[in-house]
TORPA-4810 file (N, C-alpha, C, O; in nm, 3 decimals):
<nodes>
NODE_1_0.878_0.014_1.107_0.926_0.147_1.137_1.071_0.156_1.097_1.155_0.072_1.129_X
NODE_2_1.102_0.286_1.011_1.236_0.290_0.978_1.318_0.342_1.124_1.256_0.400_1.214_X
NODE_3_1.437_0.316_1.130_1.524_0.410_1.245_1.593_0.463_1.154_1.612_0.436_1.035_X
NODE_4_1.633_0.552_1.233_1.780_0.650_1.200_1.880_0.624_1.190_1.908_0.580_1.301_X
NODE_5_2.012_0.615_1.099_2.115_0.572_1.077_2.187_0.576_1.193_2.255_0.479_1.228_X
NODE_6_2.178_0.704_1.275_2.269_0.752_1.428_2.194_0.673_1.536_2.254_0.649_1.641_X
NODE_7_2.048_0.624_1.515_2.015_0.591_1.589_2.094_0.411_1.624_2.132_0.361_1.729_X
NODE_8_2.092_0.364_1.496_2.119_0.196_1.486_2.314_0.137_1.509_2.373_0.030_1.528_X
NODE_9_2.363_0.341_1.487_2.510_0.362_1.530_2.541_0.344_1.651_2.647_0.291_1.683_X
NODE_10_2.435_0.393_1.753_2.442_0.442_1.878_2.405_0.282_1.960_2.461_0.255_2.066_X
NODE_11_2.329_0.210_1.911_2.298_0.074_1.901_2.414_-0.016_1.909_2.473_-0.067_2.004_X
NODE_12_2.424_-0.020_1.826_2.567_-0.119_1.801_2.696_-0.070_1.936_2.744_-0.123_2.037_X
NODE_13_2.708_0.040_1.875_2.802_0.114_1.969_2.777_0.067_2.122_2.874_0.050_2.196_X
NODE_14_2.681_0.053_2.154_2.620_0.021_2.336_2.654_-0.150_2.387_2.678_-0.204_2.494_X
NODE_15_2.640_-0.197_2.241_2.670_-0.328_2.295_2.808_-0.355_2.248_2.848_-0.464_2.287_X
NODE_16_2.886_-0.296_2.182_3.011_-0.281_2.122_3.128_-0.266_2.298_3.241_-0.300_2.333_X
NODE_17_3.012_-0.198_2.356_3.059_-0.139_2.495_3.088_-0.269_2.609_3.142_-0.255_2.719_X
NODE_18_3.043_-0.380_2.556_3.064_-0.517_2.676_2.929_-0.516_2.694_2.907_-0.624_2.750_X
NODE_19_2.791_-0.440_2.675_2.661_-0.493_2.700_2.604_-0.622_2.613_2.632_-0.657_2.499_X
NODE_20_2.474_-0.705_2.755_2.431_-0.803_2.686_2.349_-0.773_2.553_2.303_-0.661_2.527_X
NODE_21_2.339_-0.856_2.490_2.212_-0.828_2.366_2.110_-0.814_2.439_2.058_-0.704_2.426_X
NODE_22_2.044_-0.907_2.536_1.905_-0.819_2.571_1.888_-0.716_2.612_1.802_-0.640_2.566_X
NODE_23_1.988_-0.678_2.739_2.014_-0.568_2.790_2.021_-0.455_2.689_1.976_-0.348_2.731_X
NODE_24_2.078_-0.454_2.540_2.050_-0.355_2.439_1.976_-0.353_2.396_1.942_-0.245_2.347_X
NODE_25_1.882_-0.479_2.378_1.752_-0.443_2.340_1.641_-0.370_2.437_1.547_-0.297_2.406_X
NODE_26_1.682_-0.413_2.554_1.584_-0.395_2.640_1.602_-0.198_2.660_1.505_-0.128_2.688_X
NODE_27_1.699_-0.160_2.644_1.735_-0.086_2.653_1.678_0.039_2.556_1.585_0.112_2.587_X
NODE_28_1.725_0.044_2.479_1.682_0.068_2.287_1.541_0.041_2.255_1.502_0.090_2.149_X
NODE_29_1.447_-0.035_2.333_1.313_-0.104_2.301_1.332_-0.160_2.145_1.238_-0.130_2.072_X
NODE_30_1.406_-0.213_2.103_1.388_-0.262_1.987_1.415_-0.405_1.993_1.477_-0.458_2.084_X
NODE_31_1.351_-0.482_1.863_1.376_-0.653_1.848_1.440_-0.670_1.891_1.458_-0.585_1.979_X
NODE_32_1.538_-0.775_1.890_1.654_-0.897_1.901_1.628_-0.917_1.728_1.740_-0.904_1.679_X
NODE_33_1.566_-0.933_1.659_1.535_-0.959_1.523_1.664_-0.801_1.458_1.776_-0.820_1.411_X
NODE_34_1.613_-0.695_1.474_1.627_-0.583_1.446_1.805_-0.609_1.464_1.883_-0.640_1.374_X
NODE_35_1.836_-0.586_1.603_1.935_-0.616_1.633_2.070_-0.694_1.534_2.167_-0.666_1.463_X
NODE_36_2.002_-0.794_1.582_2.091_-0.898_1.434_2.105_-0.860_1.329_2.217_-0.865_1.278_X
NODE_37_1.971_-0.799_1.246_1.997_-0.781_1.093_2.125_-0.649_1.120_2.224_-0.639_1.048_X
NODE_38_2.093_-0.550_1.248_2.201_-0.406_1.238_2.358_-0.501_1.237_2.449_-0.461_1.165_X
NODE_39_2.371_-0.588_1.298_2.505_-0.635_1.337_2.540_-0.706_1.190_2.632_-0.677_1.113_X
NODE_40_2.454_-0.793_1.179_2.505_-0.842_0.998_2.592_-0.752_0.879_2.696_-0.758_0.814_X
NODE_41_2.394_-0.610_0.914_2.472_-0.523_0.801_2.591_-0.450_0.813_2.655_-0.404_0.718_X
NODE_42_2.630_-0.436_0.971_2.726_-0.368_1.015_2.911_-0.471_0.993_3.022_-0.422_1.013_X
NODE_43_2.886_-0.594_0.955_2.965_-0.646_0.966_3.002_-0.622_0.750_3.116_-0.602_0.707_X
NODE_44_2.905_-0.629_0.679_2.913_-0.633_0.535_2.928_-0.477_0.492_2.917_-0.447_0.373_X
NODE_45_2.958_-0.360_0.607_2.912_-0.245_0.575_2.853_-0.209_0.481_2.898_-0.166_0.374_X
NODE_46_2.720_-0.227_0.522_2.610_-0.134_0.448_2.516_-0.121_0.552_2.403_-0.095_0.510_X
NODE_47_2.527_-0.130_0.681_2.450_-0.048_0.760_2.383_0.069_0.719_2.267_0.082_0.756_X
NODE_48_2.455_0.191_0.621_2.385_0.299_0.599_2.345_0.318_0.479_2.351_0.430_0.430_X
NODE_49_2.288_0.189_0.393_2.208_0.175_0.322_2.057_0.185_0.359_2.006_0.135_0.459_X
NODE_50_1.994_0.257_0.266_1.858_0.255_0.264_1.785_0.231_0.133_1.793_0.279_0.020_X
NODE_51_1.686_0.107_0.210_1.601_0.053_0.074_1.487_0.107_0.032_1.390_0.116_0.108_X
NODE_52_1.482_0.154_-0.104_1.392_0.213_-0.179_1.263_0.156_-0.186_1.257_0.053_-0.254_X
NODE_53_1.154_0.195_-0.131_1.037_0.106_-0.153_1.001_0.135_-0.299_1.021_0.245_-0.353_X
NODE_54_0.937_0.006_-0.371_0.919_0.006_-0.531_0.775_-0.042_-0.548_0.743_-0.159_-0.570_X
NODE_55_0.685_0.070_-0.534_0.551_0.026_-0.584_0.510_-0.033_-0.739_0.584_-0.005_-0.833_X
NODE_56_0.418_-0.095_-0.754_0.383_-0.108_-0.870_0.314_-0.054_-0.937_0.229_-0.036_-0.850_X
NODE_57_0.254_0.010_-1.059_0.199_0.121_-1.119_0.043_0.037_-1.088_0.014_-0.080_-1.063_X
NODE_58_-0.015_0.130_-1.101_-0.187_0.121_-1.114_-0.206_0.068_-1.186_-0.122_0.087_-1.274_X
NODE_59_-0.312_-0.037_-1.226_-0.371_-0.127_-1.338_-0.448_-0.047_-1.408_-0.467_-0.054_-1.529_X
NODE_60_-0.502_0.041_-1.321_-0.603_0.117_-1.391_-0.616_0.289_-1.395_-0.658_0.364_-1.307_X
NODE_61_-0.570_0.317_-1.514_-0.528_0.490_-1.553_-0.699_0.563_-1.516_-0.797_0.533_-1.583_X
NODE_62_-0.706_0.660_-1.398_-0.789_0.754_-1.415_-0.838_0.789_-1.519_-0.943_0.742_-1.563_X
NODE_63_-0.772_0.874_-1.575_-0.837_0.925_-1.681_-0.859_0.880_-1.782_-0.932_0.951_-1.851_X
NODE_64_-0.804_0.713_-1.861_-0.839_0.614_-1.938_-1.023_0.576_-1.923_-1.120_0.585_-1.998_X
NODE_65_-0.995_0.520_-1.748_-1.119_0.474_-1.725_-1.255_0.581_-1.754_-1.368_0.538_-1.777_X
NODE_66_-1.225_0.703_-1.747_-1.359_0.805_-1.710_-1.356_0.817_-1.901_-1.459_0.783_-1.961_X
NODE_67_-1.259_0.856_-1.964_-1.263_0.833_-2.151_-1.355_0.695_-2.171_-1.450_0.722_-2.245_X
NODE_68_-1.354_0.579_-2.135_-1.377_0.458_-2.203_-1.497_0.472_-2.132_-1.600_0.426_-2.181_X
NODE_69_-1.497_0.549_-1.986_-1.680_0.530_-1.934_-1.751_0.614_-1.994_-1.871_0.599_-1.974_X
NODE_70_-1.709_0.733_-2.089_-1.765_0.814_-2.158_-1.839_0.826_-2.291_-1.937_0.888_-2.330_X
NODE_71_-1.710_0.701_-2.369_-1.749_0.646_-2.449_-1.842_0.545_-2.459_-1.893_0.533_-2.571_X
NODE_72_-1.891_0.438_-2.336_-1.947_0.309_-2.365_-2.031_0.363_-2.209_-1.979_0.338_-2.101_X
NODE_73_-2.105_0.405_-2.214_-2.146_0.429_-2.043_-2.247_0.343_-1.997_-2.301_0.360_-1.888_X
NODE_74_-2.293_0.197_-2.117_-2.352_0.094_-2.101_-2.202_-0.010_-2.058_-2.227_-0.099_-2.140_X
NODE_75_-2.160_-0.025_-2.036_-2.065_-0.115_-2.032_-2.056_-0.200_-1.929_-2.031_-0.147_-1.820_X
NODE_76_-2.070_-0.325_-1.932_-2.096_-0.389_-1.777_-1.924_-0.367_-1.701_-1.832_-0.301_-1.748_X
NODE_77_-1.926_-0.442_-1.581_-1.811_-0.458_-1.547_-1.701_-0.551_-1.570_-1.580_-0.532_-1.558_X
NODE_78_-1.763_-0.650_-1.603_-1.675_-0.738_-1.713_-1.586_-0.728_-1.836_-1.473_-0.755_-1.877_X
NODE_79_-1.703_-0.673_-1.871_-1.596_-0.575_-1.993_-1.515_-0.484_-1.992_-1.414_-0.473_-2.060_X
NODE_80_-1.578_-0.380_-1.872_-1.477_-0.276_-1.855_-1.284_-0.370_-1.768_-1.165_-0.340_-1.763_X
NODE_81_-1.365_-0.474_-1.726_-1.214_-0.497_-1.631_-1.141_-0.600_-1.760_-1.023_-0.632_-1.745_X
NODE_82_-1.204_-0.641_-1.865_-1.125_-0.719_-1.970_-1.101_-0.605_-2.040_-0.987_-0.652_-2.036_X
NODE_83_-1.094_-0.507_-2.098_-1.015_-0.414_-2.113_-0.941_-0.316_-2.044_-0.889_-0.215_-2.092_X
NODE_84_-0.941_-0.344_-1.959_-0.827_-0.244_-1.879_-0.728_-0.405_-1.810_-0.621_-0.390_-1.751_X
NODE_85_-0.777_-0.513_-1.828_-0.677_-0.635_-1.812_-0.620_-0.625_-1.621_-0.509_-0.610_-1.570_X
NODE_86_-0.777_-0.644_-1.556_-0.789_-0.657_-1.411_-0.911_-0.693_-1.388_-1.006_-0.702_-1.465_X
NODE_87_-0.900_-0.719_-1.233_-1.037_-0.799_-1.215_-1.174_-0.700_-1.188_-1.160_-0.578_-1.184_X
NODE_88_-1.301_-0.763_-1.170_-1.364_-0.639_-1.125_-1.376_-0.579_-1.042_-1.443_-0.476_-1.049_X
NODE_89_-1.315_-0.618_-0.929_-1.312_-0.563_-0.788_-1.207_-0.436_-0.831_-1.221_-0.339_-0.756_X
NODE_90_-1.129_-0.423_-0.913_-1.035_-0.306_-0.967_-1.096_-0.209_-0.993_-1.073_-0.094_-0.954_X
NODE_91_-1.192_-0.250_-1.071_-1.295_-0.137_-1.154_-1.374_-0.049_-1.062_-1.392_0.072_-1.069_X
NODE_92_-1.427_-0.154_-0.958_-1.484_-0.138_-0.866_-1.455_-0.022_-0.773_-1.532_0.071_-0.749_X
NODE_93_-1.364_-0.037_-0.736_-1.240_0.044_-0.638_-1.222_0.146_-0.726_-1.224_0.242_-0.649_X
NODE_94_-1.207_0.187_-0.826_-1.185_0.282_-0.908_-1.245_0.355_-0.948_-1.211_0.474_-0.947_X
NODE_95_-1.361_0.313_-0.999_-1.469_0.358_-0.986_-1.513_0.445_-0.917_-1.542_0.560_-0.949_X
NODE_96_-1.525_0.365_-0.764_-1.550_0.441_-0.633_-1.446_0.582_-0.644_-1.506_0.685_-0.677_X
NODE_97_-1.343_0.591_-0.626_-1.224_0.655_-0.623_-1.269_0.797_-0.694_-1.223_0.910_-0.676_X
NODE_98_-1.365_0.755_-0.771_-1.325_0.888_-0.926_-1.489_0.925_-0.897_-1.527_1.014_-0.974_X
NODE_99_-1.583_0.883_-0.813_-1.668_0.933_-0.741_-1.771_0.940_-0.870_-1.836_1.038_-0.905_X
NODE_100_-1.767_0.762_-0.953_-1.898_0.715_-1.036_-1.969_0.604_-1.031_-1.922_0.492_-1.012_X
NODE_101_-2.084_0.631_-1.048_-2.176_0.481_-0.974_-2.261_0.439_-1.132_-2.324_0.514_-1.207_X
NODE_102_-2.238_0.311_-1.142_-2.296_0.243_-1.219_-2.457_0.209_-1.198_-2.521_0.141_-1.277_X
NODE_103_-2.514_0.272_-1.073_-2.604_0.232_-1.099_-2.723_0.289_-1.176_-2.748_0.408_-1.157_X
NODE_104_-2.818_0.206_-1.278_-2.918_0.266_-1.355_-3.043_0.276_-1.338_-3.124_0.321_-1.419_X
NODE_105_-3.060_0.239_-1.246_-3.250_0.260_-1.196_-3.247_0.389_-1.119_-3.163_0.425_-1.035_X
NODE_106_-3.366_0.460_-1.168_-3.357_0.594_-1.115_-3.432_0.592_-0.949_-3.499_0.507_-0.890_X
NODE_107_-3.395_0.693_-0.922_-3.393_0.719_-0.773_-3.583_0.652_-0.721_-3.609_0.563_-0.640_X
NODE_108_-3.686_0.740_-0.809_-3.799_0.754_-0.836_-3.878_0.660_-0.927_-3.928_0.694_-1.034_X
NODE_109_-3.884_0.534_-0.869_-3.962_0.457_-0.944_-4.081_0.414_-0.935_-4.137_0.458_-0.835_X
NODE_110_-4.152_0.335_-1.006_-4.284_0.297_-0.974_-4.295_0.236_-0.859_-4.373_0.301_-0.789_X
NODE_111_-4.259_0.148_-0.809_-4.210_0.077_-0.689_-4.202_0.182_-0.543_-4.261_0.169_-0.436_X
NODE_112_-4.128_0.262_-0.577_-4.059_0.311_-0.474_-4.166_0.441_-0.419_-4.188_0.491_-0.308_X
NODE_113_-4.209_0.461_-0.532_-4.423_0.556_-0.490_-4.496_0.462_-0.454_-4.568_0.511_-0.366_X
NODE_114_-4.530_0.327_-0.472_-4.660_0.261_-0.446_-4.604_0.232_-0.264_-4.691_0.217_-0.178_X
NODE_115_-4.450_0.228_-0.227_-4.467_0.170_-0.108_-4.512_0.336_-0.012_-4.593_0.318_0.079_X
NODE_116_-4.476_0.446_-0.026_-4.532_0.588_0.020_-4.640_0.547_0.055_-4.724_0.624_0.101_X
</nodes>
């Protein structure tokens, strides 16, 4: 959970006041972990830094995958995940996602009347 810059101000500030560390934690409901890292950053000022979370791009482009399933719509999953350079559980998931099912036996088979 992120806090608030005023919030981790107001923090410091309480024990800045002659309070114990637990007593500010206990206080604040937050770590002793938490705590420390605010006092560190507060000592290097950058307390009111905030870190950018940095995802990594998708392995696998939407609209690549539904083109190449359009083109090859025999294509096992092996192949499809050695060209898009991921595993098949990727494909898999993606697949699902874009709301297409590989599977080829039709609903109505010989099988599936003799047990009726």
């Amino acid at each position: 959970m992120a806090y608030d810059i005023k919030f981790k101000q107001r923090v410091l500030e309480y024990r800045g006041e002659g309070h114990t560390f637990k007593d500010t934690c206990k206080t604040f409901k937050i770590s002793e972990t938490s705590l420390i890292k605010w006092m560190e950053k507060e000592k290097e000022g950058k307390l009111e830094e905030v870190k950018v979370r940095v995802r990594k791009p998708k392995k696998i482009c939407p609209e690549k995958l539904v083109e190449y399933i359009n083109k090859k719509p025999d294509a096992y999953l092996i192949e499809i995940s050695e060209e898009f350079d991921c595993s098949t559980t990727a494909v898999i998931k993606a697949l699902k996602k874009l709301k297409i099912t590989r599977k080829k036996r039709p609903l109505h088979t010989k099988n599936n009347v003799l047990k009726k």
